[in-house]
C-alpha positions as CSV (number, residue, x, y, z in Angstrom):
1,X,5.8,-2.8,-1.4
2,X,7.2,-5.7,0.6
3,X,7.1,-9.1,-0.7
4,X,3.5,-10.5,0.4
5,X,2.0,-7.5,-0.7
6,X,3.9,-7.9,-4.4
7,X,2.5,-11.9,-3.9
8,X,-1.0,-10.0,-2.9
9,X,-0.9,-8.4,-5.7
10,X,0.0,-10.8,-8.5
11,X,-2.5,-13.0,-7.0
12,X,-5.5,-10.5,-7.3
13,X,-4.0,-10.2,-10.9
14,X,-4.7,-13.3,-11.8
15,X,-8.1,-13.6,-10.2
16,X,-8.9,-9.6,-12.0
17,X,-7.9,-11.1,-15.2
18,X,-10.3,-14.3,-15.2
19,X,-12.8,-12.1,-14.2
20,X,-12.0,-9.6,-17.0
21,X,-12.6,-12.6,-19.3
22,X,-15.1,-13.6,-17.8
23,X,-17.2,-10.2,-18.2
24,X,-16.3,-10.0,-22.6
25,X,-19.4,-11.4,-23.3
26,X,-19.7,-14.2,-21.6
27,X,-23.0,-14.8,-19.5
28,X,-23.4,-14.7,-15.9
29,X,-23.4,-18.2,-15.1
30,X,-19.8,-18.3,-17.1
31,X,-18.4,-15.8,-15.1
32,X,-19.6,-17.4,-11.9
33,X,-17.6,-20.3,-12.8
34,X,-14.6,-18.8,-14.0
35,X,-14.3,-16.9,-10.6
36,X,-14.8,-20.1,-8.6
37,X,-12.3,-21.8,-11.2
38,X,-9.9,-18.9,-9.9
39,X,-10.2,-19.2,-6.7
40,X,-9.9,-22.8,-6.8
41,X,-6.6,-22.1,-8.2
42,X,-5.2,-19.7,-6.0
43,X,-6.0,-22.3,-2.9
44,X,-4.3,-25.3,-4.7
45,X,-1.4,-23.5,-5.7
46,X,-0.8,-21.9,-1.7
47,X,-0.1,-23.1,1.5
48,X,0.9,-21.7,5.1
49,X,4.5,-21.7,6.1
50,X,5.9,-19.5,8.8
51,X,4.2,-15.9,9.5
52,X,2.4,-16.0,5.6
53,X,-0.2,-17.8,6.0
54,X,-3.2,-18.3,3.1
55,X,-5.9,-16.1,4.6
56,X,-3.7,-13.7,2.9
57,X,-5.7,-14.1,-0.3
58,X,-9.0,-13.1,1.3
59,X,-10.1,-10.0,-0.2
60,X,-12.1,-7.0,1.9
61,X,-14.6,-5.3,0.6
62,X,-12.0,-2.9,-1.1
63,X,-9.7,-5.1,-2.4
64,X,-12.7,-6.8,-4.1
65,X,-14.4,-3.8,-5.4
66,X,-11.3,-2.9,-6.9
67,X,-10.2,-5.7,-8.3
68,X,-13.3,-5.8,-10.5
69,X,-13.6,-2.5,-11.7
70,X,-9.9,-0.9,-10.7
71,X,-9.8,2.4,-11.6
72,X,-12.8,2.5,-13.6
73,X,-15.1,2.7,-10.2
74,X,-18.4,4.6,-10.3
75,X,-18.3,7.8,-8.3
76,X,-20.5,6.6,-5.8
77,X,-18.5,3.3,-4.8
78,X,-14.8,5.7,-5.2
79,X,-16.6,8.3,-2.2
80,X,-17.9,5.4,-0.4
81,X,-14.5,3.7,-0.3
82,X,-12.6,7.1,0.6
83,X,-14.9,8.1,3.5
84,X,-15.0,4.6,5.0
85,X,-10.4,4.8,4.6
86,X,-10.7,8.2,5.6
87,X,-12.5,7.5,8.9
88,X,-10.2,4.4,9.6
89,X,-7.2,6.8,9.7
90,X,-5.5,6.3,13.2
91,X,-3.7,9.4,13.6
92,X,-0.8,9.7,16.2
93,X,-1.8,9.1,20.0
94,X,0.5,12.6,21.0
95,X,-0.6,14.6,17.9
96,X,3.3,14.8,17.0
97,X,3.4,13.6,12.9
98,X,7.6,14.0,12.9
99,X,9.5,11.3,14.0
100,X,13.3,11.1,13.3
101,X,14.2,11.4,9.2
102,X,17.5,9.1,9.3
103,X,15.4,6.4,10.7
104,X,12.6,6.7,7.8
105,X,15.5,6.6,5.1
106,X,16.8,3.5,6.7
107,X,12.5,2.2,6.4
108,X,12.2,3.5,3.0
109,X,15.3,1.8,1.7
110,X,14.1,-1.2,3.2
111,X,11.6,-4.1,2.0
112,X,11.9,-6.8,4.6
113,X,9.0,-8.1,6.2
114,X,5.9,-10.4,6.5
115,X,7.4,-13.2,4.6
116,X,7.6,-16.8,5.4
117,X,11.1,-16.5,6.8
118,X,10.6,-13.7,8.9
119,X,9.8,-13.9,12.3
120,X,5.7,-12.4,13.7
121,X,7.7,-9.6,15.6
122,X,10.3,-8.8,13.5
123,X,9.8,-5.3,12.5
124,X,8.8,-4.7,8.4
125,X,10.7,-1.9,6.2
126,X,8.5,0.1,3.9
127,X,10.3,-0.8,1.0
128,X,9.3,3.2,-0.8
129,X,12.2,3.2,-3.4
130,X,10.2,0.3,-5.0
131,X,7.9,2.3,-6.3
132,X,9.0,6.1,-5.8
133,X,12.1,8.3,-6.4
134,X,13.3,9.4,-2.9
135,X,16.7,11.1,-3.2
136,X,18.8,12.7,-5.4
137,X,21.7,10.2,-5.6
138,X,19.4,6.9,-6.4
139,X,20.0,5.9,-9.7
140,X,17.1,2.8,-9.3
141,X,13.5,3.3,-8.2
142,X,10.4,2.4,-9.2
143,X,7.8,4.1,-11.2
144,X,4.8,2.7,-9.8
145,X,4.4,6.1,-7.8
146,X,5.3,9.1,-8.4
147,X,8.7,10.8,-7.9
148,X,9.1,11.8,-3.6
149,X,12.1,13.4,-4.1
150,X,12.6,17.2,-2.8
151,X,8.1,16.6,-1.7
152,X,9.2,18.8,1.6
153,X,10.1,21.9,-0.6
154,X,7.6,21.3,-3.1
155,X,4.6,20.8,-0.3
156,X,5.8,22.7,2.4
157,X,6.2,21.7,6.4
158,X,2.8,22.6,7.8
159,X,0.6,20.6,10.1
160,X,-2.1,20.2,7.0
161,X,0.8,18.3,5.2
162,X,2.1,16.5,7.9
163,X,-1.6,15.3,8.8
164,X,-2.0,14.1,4.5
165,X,1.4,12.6,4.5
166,X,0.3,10.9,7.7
167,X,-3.4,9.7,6.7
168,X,-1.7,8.8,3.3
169,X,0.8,6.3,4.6
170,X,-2.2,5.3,7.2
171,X,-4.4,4.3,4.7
172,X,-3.9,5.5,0.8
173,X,-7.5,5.0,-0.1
174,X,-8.8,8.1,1.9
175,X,-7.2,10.0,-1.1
176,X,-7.7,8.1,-3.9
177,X,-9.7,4.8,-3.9
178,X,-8.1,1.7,-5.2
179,X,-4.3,3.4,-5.7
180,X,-1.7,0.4,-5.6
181,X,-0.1,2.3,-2.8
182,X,-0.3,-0.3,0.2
183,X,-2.8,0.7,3.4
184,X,0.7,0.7,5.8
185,X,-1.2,1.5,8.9
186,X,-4.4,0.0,8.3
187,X,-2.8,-3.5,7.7
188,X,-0.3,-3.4,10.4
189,X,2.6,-3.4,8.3
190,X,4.2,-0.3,10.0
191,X,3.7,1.1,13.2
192,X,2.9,4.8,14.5
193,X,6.8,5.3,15.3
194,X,7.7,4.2,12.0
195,X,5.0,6.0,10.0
196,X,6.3,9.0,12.0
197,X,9.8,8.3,10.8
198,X,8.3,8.2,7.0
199,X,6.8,11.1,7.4
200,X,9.7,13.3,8.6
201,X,12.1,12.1,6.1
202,X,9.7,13.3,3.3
203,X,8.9,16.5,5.0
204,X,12.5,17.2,7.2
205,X,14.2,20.1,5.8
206,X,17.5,18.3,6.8
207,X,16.2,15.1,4.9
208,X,18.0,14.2,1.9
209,X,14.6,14.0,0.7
210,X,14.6,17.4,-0.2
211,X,18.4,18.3,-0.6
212,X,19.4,20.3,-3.4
């Protein structure tokens, strides 16, 4: 994930885990107060500079939900929040899903973007070896996801895979609500060239993705 999203994160962190005291046994009132506490904090303690600016730390309606019950969401709420991603999918104006594979490995290996020194139009890597395996030779990744390499092989090249590695890049939630994945499409971070580019490099047969 790129930097404002790791800053998004941490910061939803610290407002989770002041809730998450806030619900052992304390009353409603309590909690109340602790989340405004929170929030109070997270306003002092950030400020605008450059393109990151502090309506970054407004929550949607997701990013609330599941920062108070993460994965332990209700099955009702988990539907309601994959049909709602599911339907904000923007799939590709030509109905072509593969882009060019050595420009995705040059996104994947890449986690600039969105930060205070960066300019608005600046384009924004993906940053995927932060939190997956992607090829063969990489000897650091991250954990967070699960492993990517050789996912052409192992999944195949057909338009129902394109069309899930597609909708999962769009907007991760339509799978599986509240994943730590980022919503790429849905939040502007990377384009419909660029998500095209991701998308062949995990599903090229040429990619190194899925070398031997």
């Amino acid at each position: 994930m790129t930097t404002n999203l790791r800053n998004a994160v941490l910061v939803a962190g610290a407002i989770a885990a002041v809730a998450g005291c806030a619900g052992t046994g304390s009353s409603p009132e309590q909690s109340a107060a602790w989340d405004r506490e929170a929030q109070e904090v997270m306003a002092r303690s950030f400020r605008d500079q450059g393109i990151a600016t502090v309506d970054r730390l407004k929550q949607d309606e997701v990013m609330a939900a599941c920062s108070t019950h993460g994965q332990h969401i209700d099955d009702e709420l988990r539907e309601r929040i994959q049909a709602a991603a599911q339907a904000d999918i923007k799939w590709p104006s030509d109905g072509n899903y593969l882009g060019d594979w050595k420009e995705g490995e040059k996104l994947a290996q890449s986690g600039r973007g969105m930060t205070w020194s960066d300019k608005a139009d600046a384009p924004n890597g993906g940053n995927c070896y932060n939190c997956h395996r992607i090829t063969k030779k990489e000897i650091s990744y991250g954990t967070i996801g699960p492993s990517l390499y050789q996912y052409g092989k192992l999944h195949g090249n057909t338009e129902t895979t394109q069309k899930y590695v597609w909708g999962k890049i769009w907007n991760p939630n339509a799978y599986t609500a509240c994943t730590n994945m980022p919503r790429f499409g849905a939040h502007g971070i990377l384009d419909e060239k660029q998500i095209r580019h991701l998308v062949a490099l995990l599903l090229d047969p040429k990619s190194p993705v899925n070398a031997e």
